[in-house]
N, CA, C and O atoms as a Tripos MOL2 file, in Angstrom:
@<TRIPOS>MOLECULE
protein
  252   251    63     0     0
PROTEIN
NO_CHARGES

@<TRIPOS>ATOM
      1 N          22.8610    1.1790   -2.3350 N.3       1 UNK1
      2 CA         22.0010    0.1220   -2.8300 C.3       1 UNK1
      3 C          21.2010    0.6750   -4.0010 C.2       1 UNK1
      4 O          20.7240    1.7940   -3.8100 O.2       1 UNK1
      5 N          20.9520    0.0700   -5.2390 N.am      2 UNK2
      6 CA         20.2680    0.2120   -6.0000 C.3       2 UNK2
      7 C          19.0930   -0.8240   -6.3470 C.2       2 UNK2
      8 O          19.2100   -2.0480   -6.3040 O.2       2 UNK2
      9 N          17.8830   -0.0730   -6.7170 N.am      3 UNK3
     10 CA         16.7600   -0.9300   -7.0000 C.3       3 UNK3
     11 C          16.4980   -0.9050   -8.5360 C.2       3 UNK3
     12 O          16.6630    0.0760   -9.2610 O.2       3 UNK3
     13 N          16.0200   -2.2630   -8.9560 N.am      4 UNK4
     14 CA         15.3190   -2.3150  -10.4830 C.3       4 UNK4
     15 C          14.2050   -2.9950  -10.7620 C.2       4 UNK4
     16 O          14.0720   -4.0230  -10.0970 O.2       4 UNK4
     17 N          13.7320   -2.8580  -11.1940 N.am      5 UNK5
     18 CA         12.2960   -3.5500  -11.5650 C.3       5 UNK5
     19 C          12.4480   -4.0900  -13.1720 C.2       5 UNK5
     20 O          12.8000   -3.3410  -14.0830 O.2       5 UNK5
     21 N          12.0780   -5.7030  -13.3700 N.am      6 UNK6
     22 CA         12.3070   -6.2420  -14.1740 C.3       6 UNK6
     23 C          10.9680   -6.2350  -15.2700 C.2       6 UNK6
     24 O          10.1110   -7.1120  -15.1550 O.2       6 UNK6
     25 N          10.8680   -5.2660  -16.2500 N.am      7 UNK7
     26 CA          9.4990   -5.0640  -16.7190 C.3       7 UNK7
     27 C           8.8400   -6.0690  -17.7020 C.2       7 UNK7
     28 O           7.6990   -5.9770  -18.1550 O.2       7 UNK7
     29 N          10.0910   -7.4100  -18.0490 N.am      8 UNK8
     30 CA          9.6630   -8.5080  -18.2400 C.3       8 UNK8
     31 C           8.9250   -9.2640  -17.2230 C.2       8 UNK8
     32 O           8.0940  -10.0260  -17.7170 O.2       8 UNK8
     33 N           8.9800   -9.2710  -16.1460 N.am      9 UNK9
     34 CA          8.4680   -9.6400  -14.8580 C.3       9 UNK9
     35 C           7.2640   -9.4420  -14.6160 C.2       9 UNK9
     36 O           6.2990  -10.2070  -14.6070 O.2       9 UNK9
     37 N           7.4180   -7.8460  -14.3230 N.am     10 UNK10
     38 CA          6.3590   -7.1540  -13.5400 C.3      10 UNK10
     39 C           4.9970   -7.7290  -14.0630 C.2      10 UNK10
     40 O           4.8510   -8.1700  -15.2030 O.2      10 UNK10
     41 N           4.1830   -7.6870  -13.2720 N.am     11 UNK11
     42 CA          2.8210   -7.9260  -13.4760 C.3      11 UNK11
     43 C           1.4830   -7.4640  -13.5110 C.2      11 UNK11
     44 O           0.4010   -7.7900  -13.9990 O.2      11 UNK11
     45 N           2.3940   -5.8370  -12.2110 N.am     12 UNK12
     46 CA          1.5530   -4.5440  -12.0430 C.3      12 UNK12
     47 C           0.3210   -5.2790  -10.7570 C.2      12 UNK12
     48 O          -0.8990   -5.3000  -10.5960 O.2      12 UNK12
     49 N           1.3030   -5.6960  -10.2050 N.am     13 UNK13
     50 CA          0.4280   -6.0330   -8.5570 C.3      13 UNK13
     51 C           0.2830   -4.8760   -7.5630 C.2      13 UNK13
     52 O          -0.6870   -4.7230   -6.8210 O.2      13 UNK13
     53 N           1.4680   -3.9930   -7.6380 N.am     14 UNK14
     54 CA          1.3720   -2.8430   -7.2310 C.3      14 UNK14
     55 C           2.1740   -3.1430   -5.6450 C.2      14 UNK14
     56 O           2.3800   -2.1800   -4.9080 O.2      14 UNK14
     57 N           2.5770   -4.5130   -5.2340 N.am     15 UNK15
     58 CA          2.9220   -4.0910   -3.8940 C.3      15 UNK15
     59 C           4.0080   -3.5050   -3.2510 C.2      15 UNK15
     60 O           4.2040   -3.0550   -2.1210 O.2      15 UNK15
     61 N           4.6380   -3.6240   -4.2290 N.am     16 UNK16
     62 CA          6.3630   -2.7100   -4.2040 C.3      16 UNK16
     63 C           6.0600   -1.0650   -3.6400 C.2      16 UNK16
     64 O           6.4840   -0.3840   -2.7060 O.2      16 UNK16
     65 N           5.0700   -0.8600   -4.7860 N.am     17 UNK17
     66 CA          4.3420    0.3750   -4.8510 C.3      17 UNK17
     67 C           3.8160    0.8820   -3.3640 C.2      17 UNK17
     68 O           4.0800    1.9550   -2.8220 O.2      17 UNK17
     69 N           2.8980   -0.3280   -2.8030 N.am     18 UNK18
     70 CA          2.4060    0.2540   -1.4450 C.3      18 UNK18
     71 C           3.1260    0.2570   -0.4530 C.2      18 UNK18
     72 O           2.9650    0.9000    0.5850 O.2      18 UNK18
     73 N           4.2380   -0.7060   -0.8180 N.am     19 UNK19
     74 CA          5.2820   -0.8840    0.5180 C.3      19 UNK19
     75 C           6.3160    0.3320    0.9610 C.2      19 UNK19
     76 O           6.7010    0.7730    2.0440 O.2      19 UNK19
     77 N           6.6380    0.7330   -0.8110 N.am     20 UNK20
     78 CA          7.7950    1.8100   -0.1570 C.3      20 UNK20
     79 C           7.3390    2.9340   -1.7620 C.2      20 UNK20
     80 O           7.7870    2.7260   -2.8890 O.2      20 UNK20
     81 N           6.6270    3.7640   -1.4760 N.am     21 UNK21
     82 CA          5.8190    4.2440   -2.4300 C.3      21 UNK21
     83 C           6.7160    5.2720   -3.0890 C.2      21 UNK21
     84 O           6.4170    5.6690   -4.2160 O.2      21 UNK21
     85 N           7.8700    5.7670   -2.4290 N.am     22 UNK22
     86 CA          8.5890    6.3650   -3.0550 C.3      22 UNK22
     87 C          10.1380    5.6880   -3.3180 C.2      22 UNK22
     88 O          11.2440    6.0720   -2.9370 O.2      22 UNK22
     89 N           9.8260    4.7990   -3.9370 N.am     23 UNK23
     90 CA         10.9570    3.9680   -4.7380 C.3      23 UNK23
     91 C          10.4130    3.6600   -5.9200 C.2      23 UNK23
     92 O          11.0110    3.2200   -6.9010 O.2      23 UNK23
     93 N           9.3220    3.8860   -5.8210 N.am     24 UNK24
     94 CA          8.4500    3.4320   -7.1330 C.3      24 UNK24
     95 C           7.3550    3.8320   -7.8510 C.2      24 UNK24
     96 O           6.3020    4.0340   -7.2460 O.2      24 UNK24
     97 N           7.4220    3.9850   -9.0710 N.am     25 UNK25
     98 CA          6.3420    4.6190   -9.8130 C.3      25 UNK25
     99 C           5.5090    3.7160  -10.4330 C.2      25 UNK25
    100 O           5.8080    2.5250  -10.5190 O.2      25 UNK25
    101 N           4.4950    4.1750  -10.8690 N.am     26 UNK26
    102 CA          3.4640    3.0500  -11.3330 C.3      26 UNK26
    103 C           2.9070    3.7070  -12.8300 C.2      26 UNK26
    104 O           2.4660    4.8570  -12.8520 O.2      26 UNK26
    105 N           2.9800    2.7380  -14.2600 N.am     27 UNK27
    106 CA          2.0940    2.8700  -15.0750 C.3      27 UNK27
    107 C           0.9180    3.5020  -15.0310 C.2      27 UNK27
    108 O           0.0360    2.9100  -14.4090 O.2      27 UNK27
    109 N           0.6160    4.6640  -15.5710 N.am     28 UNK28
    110 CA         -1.2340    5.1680  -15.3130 C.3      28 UNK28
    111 C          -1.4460    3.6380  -16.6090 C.2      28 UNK28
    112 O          -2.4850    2.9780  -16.5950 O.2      28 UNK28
    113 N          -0.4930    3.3780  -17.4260 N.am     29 UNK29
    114 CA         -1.3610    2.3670  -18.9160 C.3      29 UNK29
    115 C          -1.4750    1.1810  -18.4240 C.2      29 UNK29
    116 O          -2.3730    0.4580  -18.8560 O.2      29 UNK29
    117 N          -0.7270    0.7840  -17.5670 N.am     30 UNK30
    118 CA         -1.2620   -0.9660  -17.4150 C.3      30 UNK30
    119 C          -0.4560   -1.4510  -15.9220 C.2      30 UNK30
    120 O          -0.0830   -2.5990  -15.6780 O.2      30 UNK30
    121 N          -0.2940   -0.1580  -14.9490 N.am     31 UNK31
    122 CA          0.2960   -0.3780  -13.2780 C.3      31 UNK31
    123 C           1.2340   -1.3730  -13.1520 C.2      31 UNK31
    124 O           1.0210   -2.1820  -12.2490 O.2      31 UNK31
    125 N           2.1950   -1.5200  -13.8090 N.am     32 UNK32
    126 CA          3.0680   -1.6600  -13.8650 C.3      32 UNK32
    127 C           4.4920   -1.0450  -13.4230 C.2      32 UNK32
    128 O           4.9020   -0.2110  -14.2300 O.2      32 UNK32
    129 N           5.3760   -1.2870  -12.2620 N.am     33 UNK33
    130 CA          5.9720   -0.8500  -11.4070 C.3      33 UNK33
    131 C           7.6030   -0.4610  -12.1690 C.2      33 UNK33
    132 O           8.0780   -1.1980  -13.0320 O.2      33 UNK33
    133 N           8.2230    0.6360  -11.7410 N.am     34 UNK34
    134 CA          9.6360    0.9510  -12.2250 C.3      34 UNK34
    135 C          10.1180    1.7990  -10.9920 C.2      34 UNK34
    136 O           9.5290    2.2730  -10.0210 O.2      34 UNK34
    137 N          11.5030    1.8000  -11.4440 N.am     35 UNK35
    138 CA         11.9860    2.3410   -9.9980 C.3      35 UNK35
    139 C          12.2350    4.0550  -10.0870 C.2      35 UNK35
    140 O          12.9580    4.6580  -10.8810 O.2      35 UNK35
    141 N          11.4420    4.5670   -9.0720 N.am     36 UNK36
    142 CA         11.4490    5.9800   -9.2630 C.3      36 UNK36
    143 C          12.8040    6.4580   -8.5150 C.2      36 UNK36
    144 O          12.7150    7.6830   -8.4410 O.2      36 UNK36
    145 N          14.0730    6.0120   -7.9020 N.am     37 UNK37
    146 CA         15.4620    6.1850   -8.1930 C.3      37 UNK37
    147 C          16.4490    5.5630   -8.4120 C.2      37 UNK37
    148 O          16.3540    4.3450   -8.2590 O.2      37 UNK37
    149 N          17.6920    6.0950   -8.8230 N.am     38 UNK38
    150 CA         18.5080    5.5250   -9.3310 C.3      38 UNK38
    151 C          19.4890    4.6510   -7.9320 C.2      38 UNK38
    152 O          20.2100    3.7120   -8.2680 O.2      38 UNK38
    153 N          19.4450    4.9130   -6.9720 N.am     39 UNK39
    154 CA         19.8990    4.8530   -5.6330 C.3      39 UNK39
    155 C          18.7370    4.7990   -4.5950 C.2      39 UNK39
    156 O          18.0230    5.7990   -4.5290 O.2      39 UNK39
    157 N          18.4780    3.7780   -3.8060 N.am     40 UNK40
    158 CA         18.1840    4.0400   -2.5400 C.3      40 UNK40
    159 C          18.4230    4.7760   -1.4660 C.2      40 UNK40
    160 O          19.3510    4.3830   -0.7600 O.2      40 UNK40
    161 N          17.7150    5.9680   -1.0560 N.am     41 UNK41
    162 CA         18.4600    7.0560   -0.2550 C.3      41 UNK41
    163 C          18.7930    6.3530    1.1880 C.2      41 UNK41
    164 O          18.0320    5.4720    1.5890 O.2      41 UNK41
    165 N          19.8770    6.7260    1.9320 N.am     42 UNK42
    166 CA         19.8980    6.0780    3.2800 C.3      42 UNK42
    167 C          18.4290    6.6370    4.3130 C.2      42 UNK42
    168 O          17.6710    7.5910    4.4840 O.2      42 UNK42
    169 N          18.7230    5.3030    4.7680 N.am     43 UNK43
    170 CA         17.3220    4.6970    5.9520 C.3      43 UNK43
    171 C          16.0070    4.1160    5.4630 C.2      43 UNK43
    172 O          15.0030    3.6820    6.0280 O.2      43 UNK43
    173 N          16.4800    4.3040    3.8940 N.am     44 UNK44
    174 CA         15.3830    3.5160    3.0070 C.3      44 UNK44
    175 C          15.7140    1.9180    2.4050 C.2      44 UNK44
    176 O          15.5490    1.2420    1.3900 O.2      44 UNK44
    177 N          16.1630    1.8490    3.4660 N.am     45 UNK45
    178 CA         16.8010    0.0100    2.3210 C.3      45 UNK45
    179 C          16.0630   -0.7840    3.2670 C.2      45 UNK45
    180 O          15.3440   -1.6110    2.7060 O.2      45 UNK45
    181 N          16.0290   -0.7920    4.0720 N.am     46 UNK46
    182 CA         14.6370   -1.9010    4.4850 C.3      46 UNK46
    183 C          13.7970   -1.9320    4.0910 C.2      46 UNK46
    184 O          13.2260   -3.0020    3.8810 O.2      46 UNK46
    185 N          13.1640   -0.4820    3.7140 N.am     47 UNK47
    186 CA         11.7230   -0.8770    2.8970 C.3      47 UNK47
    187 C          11.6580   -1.2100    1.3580 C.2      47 UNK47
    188 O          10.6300   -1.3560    0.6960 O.2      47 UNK47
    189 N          12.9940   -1.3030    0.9110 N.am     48 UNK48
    190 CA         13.5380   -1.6240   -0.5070 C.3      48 UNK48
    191 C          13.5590   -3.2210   -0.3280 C.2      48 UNK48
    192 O          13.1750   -4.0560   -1.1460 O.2      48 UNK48
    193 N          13.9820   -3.3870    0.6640 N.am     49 UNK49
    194 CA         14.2730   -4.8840    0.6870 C.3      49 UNK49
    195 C          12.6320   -5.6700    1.1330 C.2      49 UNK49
    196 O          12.5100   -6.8950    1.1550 O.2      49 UNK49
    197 N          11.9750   -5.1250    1.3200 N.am     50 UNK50
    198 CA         10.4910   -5.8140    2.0340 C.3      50 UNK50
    199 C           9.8270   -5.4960    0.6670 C.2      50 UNK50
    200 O           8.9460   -6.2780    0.3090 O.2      50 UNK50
    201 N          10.1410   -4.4250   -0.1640 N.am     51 UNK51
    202 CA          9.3630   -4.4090   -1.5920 C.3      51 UNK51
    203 C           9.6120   -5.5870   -2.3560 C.2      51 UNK51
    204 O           8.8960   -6.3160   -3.0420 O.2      51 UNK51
    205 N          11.1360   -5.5740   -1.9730 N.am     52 UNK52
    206 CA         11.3480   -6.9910   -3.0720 C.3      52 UNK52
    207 C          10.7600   -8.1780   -2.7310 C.2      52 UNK52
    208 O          10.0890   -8.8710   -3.4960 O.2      52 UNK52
    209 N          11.0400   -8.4480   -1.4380 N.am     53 UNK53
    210 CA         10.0050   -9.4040   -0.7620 C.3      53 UNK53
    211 C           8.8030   -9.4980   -0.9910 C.2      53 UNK53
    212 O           8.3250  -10.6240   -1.1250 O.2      53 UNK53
    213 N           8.1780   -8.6220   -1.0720 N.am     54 UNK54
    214 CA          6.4910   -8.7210   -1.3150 C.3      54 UNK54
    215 C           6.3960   -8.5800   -2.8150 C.2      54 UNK54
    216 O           5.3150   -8.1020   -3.1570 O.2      54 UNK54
    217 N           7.1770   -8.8450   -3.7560 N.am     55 UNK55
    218 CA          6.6870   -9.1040   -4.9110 C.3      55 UNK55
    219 C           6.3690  -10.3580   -5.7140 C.2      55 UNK55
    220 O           7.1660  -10.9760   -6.4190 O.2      55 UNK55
    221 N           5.1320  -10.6310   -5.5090 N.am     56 UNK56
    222 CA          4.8150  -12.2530   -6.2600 C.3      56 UNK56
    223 C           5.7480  -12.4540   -7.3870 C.2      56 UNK56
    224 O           6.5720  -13.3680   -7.4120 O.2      56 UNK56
    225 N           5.6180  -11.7120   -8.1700 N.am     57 UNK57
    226 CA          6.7310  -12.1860   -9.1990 C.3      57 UNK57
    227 C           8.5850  -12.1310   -9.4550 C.2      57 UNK57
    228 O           9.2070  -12.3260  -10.4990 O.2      57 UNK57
    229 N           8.9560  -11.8890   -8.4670 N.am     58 UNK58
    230 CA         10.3410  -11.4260   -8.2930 C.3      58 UNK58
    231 C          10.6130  -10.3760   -9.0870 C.2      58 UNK58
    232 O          11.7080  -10.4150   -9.6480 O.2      58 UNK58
    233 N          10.0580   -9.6330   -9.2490 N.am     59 UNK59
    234 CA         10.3440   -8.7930  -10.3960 C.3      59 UNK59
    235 C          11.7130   -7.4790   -9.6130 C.2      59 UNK59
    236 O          12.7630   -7.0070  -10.0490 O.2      59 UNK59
    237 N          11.1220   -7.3610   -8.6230 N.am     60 UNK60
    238 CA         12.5670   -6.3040   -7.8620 C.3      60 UNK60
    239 C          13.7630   -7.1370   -7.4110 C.2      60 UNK60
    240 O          13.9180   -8.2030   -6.8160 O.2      60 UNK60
    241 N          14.6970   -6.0100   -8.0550 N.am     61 UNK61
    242 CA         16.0020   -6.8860   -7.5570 C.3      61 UNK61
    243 C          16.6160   -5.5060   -7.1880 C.2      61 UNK61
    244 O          16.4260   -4.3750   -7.6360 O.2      61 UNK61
    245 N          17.6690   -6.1560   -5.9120 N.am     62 UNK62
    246 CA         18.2750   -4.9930   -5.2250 C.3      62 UNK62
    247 C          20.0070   -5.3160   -5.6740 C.2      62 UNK62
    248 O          20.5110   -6.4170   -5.9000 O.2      62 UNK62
    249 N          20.6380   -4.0240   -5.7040 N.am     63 UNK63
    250 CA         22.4250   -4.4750   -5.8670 C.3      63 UNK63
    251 C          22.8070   -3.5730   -4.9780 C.2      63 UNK63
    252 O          23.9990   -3.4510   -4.6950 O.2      63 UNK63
@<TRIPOS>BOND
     1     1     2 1
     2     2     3 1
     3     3     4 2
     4     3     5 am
     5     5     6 1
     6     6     7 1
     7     7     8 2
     8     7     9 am
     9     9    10 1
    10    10    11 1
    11    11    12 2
    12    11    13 am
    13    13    14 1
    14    14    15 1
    15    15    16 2
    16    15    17 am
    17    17    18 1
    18    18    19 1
    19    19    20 2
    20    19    21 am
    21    21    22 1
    22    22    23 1
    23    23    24 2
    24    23    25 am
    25    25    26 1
    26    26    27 1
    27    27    28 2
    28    27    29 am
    29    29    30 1
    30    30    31 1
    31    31    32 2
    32    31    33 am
    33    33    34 1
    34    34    35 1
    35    35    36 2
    36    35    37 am
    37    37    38 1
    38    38    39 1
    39    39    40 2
    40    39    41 am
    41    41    42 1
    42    42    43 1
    43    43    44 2
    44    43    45 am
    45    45    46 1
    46    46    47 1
    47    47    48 2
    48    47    49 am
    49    49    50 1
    50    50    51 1
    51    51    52 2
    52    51    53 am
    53    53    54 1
    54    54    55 1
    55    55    56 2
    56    55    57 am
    57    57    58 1
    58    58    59 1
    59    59    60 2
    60    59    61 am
    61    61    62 1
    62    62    63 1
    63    63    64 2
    64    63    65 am
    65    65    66 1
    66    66    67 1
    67    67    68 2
    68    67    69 am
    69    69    70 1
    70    70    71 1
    71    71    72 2
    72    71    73 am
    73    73    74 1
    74    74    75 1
    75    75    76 2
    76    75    77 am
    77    77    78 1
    78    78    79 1
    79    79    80 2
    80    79    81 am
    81    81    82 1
    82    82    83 1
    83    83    84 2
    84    83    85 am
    85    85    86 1
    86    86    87 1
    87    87    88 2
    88    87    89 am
    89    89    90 1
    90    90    91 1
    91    91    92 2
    92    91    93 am
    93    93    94 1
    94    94    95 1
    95    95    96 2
    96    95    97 am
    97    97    98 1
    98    98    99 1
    99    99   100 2
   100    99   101 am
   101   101   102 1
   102   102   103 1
   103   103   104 2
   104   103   105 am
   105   105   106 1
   106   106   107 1
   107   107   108 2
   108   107   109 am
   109   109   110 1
   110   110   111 1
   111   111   112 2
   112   111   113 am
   113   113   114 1
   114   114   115 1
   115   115   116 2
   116   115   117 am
   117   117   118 1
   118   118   119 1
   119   119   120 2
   120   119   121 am
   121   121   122 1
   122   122   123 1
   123   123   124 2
   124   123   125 am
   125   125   126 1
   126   126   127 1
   127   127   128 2
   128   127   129 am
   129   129   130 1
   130   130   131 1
   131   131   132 2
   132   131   133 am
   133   133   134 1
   134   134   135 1
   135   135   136 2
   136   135   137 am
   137   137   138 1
   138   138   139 1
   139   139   140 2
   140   139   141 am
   141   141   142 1
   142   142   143 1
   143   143   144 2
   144   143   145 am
   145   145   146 1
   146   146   147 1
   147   147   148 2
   148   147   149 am
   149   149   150 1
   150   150   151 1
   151   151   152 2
   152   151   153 am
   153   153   154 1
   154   154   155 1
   155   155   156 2
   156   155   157 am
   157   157   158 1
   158   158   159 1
   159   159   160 2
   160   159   161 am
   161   161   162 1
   162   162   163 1
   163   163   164 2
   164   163   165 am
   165   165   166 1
   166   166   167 1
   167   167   168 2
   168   167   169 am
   169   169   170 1
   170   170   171 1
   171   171   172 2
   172   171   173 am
   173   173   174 1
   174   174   175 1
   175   175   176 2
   176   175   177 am
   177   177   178 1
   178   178   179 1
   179   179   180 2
   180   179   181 am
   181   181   182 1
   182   182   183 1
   183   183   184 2
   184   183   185 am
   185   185   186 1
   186   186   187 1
   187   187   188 2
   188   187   189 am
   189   189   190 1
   190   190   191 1
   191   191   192 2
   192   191   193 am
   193   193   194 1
   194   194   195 1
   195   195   196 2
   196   195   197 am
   197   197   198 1
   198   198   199 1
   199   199   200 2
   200   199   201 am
   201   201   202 1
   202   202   203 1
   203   203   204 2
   204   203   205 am
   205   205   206 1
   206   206   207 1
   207   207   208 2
   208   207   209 am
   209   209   210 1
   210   210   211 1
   211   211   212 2
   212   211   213 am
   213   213   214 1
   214   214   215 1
   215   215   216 2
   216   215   217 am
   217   217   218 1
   218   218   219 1
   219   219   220 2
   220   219   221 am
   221   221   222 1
   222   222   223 1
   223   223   224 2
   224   223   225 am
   225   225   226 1
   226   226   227 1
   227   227   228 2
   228   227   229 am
   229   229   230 1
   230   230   231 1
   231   231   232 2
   232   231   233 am
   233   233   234 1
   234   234   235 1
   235   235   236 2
   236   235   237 am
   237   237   238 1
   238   238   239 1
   239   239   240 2
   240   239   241 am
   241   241   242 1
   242   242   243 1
   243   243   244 2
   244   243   245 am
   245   245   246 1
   246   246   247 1
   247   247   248 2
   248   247   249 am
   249   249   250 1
   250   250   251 1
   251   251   252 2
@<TRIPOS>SUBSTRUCTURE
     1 UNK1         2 RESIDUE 1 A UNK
     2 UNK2         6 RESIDUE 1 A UNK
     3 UNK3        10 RESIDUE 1 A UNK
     4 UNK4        14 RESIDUE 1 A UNK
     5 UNK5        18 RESIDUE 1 A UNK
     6 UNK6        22 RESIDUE 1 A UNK
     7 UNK7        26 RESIDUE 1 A UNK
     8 UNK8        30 RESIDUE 1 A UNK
     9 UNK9        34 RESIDUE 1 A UNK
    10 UNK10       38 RESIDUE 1 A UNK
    11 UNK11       42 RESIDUE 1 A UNK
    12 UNK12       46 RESIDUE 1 A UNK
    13 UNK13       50 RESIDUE 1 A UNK
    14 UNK14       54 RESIDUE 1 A UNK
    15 UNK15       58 RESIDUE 1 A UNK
    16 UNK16       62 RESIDUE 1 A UNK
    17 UNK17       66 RESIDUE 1 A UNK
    18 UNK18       70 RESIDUE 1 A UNK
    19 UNK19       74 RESIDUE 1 A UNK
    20 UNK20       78 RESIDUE 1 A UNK
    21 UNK21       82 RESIDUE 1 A UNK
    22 UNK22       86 RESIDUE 1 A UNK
    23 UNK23       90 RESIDUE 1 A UNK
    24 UNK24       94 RESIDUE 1 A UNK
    25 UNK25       98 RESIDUE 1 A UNK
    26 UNK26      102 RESIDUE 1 A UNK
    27 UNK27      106 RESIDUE 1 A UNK
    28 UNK28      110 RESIDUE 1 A UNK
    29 UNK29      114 RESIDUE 1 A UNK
    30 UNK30      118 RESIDUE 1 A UNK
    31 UNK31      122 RESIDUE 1 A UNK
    32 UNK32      126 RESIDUE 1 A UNK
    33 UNK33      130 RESIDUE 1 A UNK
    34 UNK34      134 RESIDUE 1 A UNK
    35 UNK35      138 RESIDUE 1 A UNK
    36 UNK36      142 RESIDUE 1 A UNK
    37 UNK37      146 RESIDUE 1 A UNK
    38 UNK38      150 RESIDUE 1 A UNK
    39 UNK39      154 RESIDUE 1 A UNK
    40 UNK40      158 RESIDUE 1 A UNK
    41 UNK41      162 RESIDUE 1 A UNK
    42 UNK42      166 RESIDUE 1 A UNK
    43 UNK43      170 RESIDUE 1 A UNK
    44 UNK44      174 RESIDUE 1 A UNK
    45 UNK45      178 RESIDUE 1 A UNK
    46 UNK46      182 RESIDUE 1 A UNK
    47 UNK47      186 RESIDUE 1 A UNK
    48 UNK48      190 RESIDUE 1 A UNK
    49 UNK49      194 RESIDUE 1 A UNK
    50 UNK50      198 RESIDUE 1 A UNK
    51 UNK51      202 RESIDUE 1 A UNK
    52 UNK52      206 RESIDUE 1 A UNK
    53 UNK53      210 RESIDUE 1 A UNK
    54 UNK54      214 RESIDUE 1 A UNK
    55 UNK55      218 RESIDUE 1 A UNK
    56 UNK56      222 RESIDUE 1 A UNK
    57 UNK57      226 RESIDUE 1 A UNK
    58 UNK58      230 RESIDUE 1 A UNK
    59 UNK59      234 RESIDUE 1 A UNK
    60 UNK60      238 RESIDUE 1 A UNK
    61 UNK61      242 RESIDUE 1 A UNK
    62 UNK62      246 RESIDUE 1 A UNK
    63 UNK63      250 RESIDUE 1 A UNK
């Protein structure tokens, strides 16, 4: 599974961030979320999938 963060999207709500904190890095300039891997490691895709979920703006998308 792979994660992306759409930085047209993002809004820098940060909840991707709190949900699964190491899938994701955050802007120090304006907290704005990107995906800190290229792959979801196994036993981590549920909390990949609840990041995407908890993002007001759809900005995560999973493949």
């Amino acid at each position: 599974m792979k994660v992306t963060v759409d930085s047209t999207v993002c809004q820098g709500h940060t909840l991707c961030a709190m949900t699964a904190p190491d899938l994701f890095v955050l802007s120090d300039e304006d907290g704005h979320a990107a995906a800190a891997v290229d792959a979801v490691p196994p036993g981590r895709e549920e909390a990949a999938r609840e990041a995407a979920r908890t993002c007001p703006e759809q900005a995560v998308a999973l493949s």
